[in-house]
N, C-alpha and C positions, 0 to 999 in steps of 0.2 A: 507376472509381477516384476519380473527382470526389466520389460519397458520403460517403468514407470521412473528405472535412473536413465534413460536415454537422453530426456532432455539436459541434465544435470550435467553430463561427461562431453556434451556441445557447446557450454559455458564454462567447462573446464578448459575445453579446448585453448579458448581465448584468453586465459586467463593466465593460464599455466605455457604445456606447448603438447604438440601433436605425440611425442611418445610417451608421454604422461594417458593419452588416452588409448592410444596403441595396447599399451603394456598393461592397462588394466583390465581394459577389454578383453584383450589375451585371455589372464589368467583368469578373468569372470567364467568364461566360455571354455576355456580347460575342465577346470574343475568340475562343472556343472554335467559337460560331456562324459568326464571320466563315472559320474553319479550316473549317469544314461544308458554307458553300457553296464554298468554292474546290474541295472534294473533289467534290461533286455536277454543277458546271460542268465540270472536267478528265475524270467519270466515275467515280470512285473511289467507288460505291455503296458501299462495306461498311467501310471507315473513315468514312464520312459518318455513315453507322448505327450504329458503336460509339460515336462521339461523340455522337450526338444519345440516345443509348441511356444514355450517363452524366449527359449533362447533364439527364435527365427526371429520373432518381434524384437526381441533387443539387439539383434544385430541389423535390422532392418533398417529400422528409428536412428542408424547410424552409419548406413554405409557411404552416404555422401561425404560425413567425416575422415572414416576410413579410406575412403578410394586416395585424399592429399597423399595416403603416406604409400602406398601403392592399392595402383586400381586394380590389376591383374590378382592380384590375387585374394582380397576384398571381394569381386564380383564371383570367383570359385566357389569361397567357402559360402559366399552369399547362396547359390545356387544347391549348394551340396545339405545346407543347412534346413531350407525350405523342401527340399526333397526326400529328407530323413523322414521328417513327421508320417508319412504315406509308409515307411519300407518298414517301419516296426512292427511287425507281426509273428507270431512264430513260424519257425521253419526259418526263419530271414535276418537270424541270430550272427550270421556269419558276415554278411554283406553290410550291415550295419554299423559292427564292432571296425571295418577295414575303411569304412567311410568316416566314422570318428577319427581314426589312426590317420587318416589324409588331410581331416582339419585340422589336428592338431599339429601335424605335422606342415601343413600351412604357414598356422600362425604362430610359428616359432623363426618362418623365414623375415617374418616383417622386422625392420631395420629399427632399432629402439640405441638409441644413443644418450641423450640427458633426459631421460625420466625425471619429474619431481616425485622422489617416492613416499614421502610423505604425503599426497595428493591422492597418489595410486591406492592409498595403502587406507585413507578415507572413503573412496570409492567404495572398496572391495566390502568395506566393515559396514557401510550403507546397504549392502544385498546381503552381509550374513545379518544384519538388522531385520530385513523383511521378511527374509526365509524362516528365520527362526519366529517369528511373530505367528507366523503361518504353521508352523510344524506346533510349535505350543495350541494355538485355537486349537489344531485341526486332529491334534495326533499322528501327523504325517512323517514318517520315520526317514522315508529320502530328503525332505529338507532339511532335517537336523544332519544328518550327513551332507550336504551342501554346506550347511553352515559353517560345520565342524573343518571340514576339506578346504571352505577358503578364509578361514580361521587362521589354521598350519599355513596357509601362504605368508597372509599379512606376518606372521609371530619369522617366517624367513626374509620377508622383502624389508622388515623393519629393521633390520641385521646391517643393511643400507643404506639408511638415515643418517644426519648428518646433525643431531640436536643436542644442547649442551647434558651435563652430565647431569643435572638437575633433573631434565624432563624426560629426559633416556631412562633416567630409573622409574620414577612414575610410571612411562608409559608400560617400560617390563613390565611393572607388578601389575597394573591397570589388564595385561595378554595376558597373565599368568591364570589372576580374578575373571577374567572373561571363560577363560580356556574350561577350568571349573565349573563354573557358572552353566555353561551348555551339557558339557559332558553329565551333570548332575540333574540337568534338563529343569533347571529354575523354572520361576518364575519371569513371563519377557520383559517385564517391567523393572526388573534387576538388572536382566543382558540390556535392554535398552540403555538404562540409564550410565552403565559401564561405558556402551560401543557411544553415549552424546561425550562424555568426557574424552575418552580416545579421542576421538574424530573432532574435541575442539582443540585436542593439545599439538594433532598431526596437521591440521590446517592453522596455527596458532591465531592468537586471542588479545586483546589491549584490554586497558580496562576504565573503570569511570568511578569518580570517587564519591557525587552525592547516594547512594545506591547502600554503601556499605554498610552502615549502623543497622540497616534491616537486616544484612544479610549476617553480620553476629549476633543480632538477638534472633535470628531463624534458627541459629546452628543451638545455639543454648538453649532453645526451647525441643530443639531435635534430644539432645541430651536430654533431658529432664522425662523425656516419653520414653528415650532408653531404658535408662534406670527403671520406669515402673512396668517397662517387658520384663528387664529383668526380675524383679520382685515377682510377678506373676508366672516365672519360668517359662517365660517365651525367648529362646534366644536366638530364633529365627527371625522372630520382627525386630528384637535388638539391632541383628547384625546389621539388617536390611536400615535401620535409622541412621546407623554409625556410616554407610553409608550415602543414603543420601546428605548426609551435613557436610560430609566433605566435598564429596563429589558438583552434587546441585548448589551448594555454598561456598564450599570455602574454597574452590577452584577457581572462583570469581575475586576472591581477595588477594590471592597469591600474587600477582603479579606490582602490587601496590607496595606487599607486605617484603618481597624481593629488592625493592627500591630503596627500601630505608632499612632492612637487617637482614640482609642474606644469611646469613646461620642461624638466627630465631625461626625463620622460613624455614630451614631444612629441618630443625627440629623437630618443632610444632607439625609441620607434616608427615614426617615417619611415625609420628605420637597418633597421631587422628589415622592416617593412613592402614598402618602396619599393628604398632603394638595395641592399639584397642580389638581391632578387630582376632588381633590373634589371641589376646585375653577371652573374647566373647565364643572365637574358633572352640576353644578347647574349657569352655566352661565354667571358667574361674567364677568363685561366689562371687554374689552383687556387691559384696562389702569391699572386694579387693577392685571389681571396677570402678567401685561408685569412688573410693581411696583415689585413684590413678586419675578419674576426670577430676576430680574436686583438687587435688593437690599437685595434679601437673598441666592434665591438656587446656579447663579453663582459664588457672592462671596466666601462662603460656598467651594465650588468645587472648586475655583481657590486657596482655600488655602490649600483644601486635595491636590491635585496638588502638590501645595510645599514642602509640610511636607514628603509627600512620597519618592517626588527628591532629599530633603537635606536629606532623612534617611541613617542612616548606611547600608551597603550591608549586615550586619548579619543580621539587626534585620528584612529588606525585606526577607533574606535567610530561615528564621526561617521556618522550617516546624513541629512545636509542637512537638519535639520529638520524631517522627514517622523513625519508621526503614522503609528503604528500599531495595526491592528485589534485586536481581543481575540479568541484564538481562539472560533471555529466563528460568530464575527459574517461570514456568509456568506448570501445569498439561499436560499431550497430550491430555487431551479433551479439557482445556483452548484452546490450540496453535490451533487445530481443528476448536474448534468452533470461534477460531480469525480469521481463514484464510475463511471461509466461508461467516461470514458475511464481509469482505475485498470485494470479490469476489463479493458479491450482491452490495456493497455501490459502488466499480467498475463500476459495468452492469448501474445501475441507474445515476450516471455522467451522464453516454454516453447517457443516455435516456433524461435527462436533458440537455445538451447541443444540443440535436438534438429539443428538446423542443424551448427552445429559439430561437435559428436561425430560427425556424416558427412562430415567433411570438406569441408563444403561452405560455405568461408567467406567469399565474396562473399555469398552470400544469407545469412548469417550478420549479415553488417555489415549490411546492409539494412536486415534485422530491425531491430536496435540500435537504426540510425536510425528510422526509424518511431516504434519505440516512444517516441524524446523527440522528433523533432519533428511528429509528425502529432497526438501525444497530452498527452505532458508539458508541452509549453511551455505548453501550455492549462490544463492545471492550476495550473503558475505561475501566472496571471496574480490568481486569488483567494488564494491560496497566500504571494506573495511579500507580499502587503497585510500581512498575520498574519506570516510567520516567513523575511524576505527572507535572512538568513543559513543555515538550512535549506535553502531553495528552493536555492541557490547552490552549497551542499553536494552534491545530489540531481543539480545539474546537471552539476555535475564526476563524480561519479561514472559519470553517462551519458557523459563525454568519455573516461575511462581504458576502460571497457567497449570502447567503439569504437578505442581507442587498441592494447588485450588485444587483437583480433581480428585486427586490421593487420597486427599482429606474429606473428601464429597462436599465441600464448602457450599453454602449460598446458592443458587443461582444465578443470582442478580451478580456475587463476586464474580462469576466466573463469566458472564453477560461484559461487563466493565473493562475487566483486562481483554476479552476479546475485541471490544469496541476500540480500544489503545493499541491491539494489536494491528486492525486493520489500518486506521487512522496511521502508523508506522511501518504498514506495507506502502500505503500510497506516498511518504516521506524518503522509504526507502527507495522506490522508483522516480522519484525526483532528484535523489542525488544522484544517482546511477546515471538517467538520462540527460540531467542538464535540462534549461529553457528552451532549446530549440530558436527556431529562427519564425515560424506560423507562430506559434502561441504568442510570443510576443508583439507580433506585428497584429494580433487580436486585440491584443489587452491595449494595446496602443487608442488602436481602433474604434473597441467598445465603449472607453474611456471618455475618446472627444465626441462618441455619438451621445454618448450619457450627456456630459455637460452641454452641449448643443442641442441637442435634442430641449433640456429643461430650460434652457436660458433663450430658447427662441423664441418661446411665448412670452417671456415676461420681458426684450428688449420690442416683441414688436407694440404690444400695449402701451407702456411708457413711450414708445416713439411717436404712437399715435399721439396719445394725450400731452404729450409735449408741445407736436405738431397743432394741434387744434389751439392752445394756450395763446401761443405766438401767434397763429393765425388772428383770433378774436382778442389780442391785448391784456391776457390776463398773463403775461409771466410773472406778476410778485407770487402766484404759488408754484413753479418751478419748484425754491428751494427746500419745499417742503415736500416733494416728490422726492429728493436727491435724502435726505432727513427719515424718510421712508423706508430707500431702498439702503442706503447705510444700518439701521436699526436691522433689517432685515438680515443682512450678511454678518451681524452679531449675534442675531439669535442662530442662523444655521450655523455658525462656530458652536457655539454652543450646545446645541444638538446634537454635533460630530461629536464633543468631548465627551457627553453623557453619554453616546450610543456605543464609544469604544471603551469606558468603565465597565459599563453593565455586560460588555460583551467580554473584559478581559476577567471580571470576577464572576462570571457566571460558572467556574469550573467544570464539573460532570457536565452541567447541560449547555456546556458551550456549544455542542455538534447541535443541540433542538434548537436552540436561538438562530444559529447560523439557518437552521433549514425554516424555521418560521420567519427569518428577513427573506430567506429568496421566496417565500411563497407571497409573501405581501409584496416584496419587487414584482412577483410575477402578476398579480390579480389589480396593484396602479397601475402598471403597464397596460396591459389587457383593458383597464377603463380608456384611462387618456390617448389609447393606439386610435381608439374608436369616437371620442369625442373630438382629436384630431382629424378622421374619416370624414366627420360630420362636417368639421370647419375648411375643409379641403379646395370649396368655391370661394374664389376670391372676394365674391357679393357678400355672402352667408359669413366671412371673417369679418370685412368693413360692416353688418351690423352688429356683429357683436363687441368688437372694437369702442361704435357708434354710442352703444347701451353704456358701454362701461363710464365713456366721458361722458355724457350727458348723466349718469350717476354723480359723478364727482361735482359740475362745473353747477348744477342747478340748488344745491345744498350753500355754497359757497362758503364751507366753512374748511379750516386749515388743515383742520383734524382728519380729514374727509381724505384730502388727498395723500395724506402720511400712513395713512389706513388703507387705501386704496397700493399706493407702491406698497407697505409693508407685507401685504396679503399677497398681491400679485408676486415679490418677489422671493416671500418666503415660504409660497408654497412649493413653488418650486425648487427652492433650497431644500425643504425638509425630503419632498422625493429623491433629490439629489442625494442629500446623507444614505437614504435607507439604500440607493440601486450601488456606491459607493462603500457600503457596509458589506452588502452583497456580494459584489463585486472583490472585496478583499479577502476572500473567505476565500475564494475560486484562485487568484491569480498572485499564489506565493509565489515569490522569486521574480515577481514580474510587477513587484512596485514601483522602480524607475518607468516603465512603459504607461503605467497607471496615471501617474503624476504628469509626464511628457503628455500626455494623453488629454488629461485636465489642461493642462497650460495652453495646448494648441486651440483645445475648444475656446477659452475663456477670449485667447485672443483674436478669433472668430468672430464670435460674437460681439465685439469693440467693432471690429472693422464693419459688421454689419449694421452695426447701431449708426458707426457714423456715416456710411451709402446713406442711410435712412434719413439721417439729417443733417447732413451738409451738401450732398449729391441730389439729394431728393428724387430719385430712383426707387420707381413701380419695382417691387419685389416680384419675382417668380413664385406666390405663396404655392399654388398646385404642387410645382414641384417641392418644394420644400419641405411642405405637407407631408407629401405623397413620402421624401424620403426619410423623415422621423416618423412615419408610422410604422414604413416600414424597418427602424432601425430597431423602434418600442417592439414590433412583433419577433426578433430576432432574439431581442435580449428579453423578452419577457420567454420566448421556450429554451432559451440556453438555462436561465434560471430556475424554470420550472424544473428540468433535467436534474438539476445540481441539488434542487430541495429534492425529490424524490429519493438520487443518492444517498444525502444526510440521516432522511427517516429509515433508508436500509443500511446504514450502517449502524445507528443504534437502536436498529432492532423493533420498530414501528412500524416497517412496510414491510412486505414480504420481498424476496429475492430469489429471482430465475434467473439464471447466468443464459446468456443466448451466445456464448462467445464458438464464432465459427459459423455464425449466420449475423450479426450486426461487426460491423466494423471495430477493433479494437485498438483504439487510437491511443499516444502515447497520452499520459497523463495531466501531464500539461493544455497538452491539448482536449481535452473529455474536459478538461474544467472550465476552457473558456468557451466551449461550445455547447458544452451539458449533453454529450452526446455517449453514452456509456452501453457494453452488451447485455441489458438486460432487459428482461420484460416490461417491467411495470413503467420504467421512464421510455419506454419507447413509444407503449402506446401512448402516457400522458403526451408527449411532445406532439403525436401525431394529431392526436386530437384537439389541440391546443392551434394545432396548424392548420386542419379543417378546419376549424371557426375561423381564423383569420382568412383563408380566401376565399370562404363562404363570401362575409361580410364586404370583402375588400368587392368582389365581384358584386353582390349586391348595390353597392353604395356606388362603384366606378362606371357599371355595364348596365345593369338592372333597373336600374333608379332612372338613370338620366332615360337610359330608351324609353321610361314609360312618361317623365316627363315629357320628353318632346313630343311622347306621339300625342298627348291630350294637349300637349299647346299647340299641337298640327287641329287638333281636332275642333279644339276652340276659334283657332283662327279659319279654320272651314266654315263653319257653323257661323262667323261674324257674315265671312263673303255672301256666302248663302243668303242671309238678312240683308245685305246690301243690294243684292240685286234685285231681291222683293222691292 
């Protein structure tokens, strides 16, 4: 279990500095030891062995870390550690307890100078988090001693904090309520919810002001379910509500409520904090708590409320002076260590959501929790530098998640915020990593292949029929081609505007729209890659070419040819709109390269219209062909990729994570390529790619050699009769 913060305290590294992870490590691996040998002295071999069994793993998972701050002795306790696991047995009580005494006395040589202690001190409260989750399922009485043991650390190492006198006191009573809280062996869903408010206050918090009106009518409706425990004599679910409102809520308001009446703040929180909870401590009738919310805490609250609404937008805007990053200004071990634990908080949704739907909603919450604080808060911490109102966002939403659950809400609610959760990992990973310098030069790419790609058929057609016009003397219908293809480029505007209405009011099924455009980009693609195939000989184009004007030119009517451009040029427009719709869904951050993209194609295509007719220059159509078929084949399995992803993010396809046998490329990148670690969009792409150079092979290899050999065979067969 101790592993599983391994990656966590690698991200810390970068984040923070090297004896910030030194020193927690440290005391992780003290304590844990010191639980090891009490187990080995009492006899308890086999939770000796499961701990010493974790603690190999979690200092394994880290000694590359470890070795910056020194190797020598990093690679000791590395060795002494893996070798303990084997010498546990009786009789061996002796040699054990002196190998402890040499670790420990090890990792007290390592050089710790600026700790960020409140960092350390998050860490530590993240493993009494797991352990006690695990000692509660399990009834396992060493881990509650684990927990207990580096408990007493954090309640000493916080004695060295440097936090104003505001949060210093919270956070005491917050250790005081924990300390409690275990010793009386709760509920972990009380210790949890205690060690998320600790660990947001010691790694600090910003905040965001649309959010707020839910989150006091959450607290008041938390009150009102108080009060009828109370009436019912339950003053154990009392406490536990009086609780959550402040903690899961109003901990979120605070920092709003700071900005505009620092002394109404301090109030109102010792009020909610303190004196309710110790009225409900020690029993007071419901008439004297329900007296105390109704005529001090909600007023109180109903008037932070106001003060907050009528403030100015600057003075809520304030963020104390603090510079901020520019997105993806992040280390590449940051972006790294972002995108992994992304990846784990990912996996456990899905674990979580398969949780629930079995009704099995203690593991359920678990989940939840894990997912943000074993993984998310980590991500904060590069995260909040760049986009601290975001981050804040992301964090309340992991609170109402866990809040849905409690409640045993819906399923479809709890489906919803998950779908917004994921939807805001992959947002989180874009701030963190930045565009990059590929993903862009893709979107560039794909951009002028798109418009090129659609705009090549409809400038070679009209150049033909031009061509022919002027050839045979009929240019008075020109300007009714030019009439055509103007009408045309007003209807695809027009398509584009309806396409991004319907797409910006589609709300909840914004993510199904986005994944049923890329499935239709994928399956027109997939047609015209192949009816391109077909036109690939430069004969088999000039008659089709042939057909189209002698459609127009034998009617001779005006309408004919206005109809003729309008079709030719809008239908290529409309596929244009939808691979461009597509296309926008995939490449946030990366709409200048989109546009640049478009611009370069459009002026392409000018310069190829006028080769065509003013040069009068035989095109290379094969080639041509050949490379918007194969641009259509690219981008129709990039697409394909990205609608599969869509259906498994809201929960319509299933999801097998392959991560550690498919390639897991930055995010940016997975979206212009549709290339992502999992099952389902691997095989679709692959298969999607068999068909293509089935066909391509067919049509380039297959075909022609069988043509030739029967025009060999024809023309044998002619000789043959000639010599008769």
């Amino acid at each position: 279990m101790f592993a599983s913060i391994a990656p966590n305290i690698e991200v810390l590294a970068e984040t923070t500095n090297m004896d910030t992870v030194v020193l927690s490590t440290s005391e992780i691996l003290s304590v844990s030891l010191d639980v090891v040998d009490e187990n080995v002295k009492n006899g308890n071999f086999d939770e000796a062995k499961e701990l010493t069994k974790e603690n190999s793993e979690f200092f394994s998972l880290q000694v590359i870390t470890l070795r910056e701050s020194n190797s020598e002795i990093t690679d000791e306790i590395h060795i002494l550690l893996l070798d303990m696991h084997n010498e546990i047995k009786d009789g061996n009580e002796n040699s054990v307890s002196n190998n402890i005494a040499t670790i420990k006395n090890l990792l007290k040589q390592y050089q710790i100078n600026s700790p960020d202690y409140g960092m350390v001190n998050a860490m530590i409260l993240t493993i009494v988090d797991e352990q006690y989750q695990l000692a509660n399922k399990n009834g396992e009485e060493y881990r509650y001693e684990v927990s207990e043991k580096l408990l007493d650390r954090v309640i000493v190492l916080f004695e060295k904090t440097d936090f104003d006198e505001r949060l210093e006191l919270e956070i005491s009573d917050f250790l005081v309520d924990l300390k409690n809280h275990i010793e009386n062996r709760e509920k972990f869903t009380s210790v949890g919810m205690l060690i998320t408010a600790i660990n947001r206050d010691f790694t600090g918090t910003e905040t965001i002001v649309y959010e707020k009106e839910k989150l006091y009518d959450t607290i008041r409706e938390l009150y009102k379910e108080l009060l009828v425990a109370l009436d019912d004599g339950d003053y154990a679910l009392a406490e536990e509500l009086g609780i959550e409102a402040y903690l899961e809520n109003f901990e979120y308001l605070e920092p709003d409520i700071e900005k505009v009446d620092a002394e109404h703040l301090y109030k109102l929180e010792i009020d909610m904090r303190e004196e309710l909870r110790k009225m409900i401590k020690y029993k007071e009738s419901p008439e004297a708590i329900r007296s105390f919310l109704d005529n001090t805490i909600l007023p109180d609250l109903n008037y932070a409320q106001e003060i907050v609404t009528n403030a100015e937008k600057s003075v809520l805007e304030n963020k104390l002076d603090r510079e901020l990053k520019e997105m993806g200004d992040a280390t590449d071990n940051e972006k790294s260590g972002v995108r992994g634990e992304i990846d784990f908080i990912r996996d456990t949704l899905q674990v979580m959501l398969i949780q629930y739907q079995n009704g099995e909603y203690q593991e359920a919450y678990t989940s939840a929790r894990t997912a943000y604080l074993d993984s998310y808060e980590f991500v904060e911490i590069p995260l909040r530098a760049i986009d601290p109102d975001f981050t804040l966002e992301v964090e309340f939403q992991f609170a109402e998640l866990r809040s849905l659950i409690k409640q045993q809400a819906d399923y479809e609610e709890i489906k919803e915020i998950t779908i917004a959760l994921k939807r805001n990992m992959d947002e989180s990973e874009r701030v963190v990593s930045g565009t990059g310098t590929l993903a862009p030069a893709i979107a560039f790419t794909s951009s002028f292949a798109i418009i090129f790609r659609e705009g090549l058929e409809s400038v070679l057609i009209l150049g033909a029929i031009i061509t022919y016009l002027e050839a045979s003397r009929n240019t008075k219908y020109k300007k009714y081609l030019y009439y055509g293809v103007i009408a045309a480029f007003a209807a695809t505007a027009v398509t584009w505007i309806i396409a991004s209405y319907v797409i910006e009011i589609s709300g909840a099924n914004r993510e199904l729209i986005e994944a049923i455009a890329a499935l239709s980009a994928t399956a027109i693609l997939f047609y015209v890659s192949f009816w391109v195939l077909n036109k690939i000989e430069h004969k088999k184009w000039m008659e089709f070419v042939k057909a189209k004007v002698w459609q127009a030119t034998t009617t001779g009517s005006v309408m004919v040819f206005v109809g003729l451009a309008f079709f030719t040029v809008y239908r290529e427009g409309f596929e244009t709109v939808l691979f461009y719709q597509a296309m926008s869904g995939f490449a946030k951050y990366m709409e200048l390269y989109v546009i640049l993209g478009f611009i370069a194609g459009m002026g392409s295509l000018l310069v190829l219209f006028y080769v065509m007719r003013k040069l009068g220059k035989r095109l290379p159509l094969r080639a041509l062909f050949g490379l918007t078929m194969g641009v259509g084949a690219y981008l129709s399995i990039a697409f394909l990729g990205n609608a599969i992803r869509e259906l498994q993010v809201i929960e319509i396809m299933p999801y097998t994570g392959m991560i550690g046998i498919i390639p897991r490329l930055d995010i940016n990148l997975a979206a212009m390529t549709g290339i992502y670690p999992t099952l389902e969009t691997v095989i679709g792409q692959i298969i999607l790619l068999g068909i293509y150079l089935g066909a391509a092979s067919y049509v380039l290899i297959l075909r022609p050699k069988r043509e030739n050999k029967i025009a060999e065979m024809r023309k044998s067969r002619k000789s043959d009769e000639s010599e008769k």
